[in-house]
C-alpha positions in Angstrom: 60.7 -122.4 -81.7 58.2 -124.8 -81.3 56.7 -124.9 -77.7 53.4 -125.4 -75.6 51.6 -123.1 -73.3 52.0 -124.6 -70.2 55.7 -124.0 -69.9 55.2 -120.0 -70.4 54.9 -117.9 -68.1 52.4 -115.6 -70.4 50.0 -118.8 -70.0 47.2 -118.7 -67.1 44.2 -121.2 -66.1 43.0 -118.9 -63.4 39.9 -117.1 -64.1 39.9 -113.3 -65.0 38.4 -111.2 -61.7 36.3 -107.5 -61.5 32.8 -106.5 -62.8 34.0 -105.5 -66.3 35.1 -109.0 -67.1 32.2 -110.9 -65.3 30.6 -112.4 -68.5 33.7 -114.3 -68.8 34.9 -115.7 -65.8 32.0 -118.8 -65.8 34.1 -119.6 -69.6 37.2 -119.2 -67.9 36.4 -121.4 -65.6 35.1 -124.1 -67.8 37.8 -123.8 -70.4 40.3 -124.4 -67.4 38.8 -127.8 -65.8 39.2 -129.1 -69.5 42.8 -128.2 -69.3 42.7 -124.6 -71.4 44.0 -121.2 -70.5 44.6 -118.2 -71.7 47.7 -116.1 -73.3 48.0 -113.0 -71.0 49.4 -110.7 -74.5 46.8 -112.3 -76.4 44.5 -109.1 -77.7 41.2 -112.0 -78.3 39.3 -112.0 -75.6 37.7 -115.3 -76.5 40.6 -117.4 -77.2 41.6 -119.9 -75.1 44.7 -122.7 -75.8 45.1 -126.1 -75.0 47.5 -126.3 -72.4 49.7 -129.0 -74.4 49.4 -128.1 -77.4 52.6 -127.3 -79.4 52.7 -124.0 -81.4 55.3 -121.7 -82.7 55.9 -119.0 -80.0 58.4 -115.8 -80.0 56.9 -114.6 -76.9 57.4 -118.0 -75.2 58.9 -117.3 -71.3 59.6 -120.7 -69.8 59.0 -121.6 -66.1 60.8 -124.2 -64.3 59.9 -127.8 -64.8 58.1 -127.5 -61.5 55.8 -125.0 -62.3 54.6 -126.9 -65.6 54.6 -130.4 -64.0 52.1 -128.2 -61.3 49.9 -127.3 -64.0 49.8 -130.5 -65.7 48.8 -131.5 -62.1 46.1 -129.4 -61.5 44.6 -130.2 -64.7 44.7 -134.1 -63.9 42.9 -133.1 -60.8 39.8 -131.5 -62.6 39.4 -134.3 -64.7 
């Protein structure tokens, strides 16, 4: 099924937290106010995803149209 990260609920923006991930909350950050996140069952550590891009997904969880047209909103915020 072809979908895009922002309607899963695998798919987060917010910056990972704790002294073992410190080197890579400044990328998280950066990668999120250019509208890309991260898969939370994606193993890579350094891969983030365009929010809208589509892709072919068997893990894909939806959220409510709510909670993606939030998202898109943030991201139109940091731009």
């Amino acid at each position: 099924m072809t979908v895009t990260c922002i309607t899963c609920a695998h798919f987060t923006m917010k910056p990972r937290k704790g002294p073992a991930v410190a080197h890579l909350t400044a990328s998280d950050i950066v990668h999120a106010k250019v509208g890309m996140g991260r898969c939370e069952l994606e193993t890579l550590t350094l891969r983030w995803t365009a929010a809208e891009t589509e892709l072919e997904c068997g893990k894909h969880v939806a959220v409510t149209e709510e909670q993606a047209a939030a998202r898109r909103e943030w991201i139109r915020s940091k731009a």
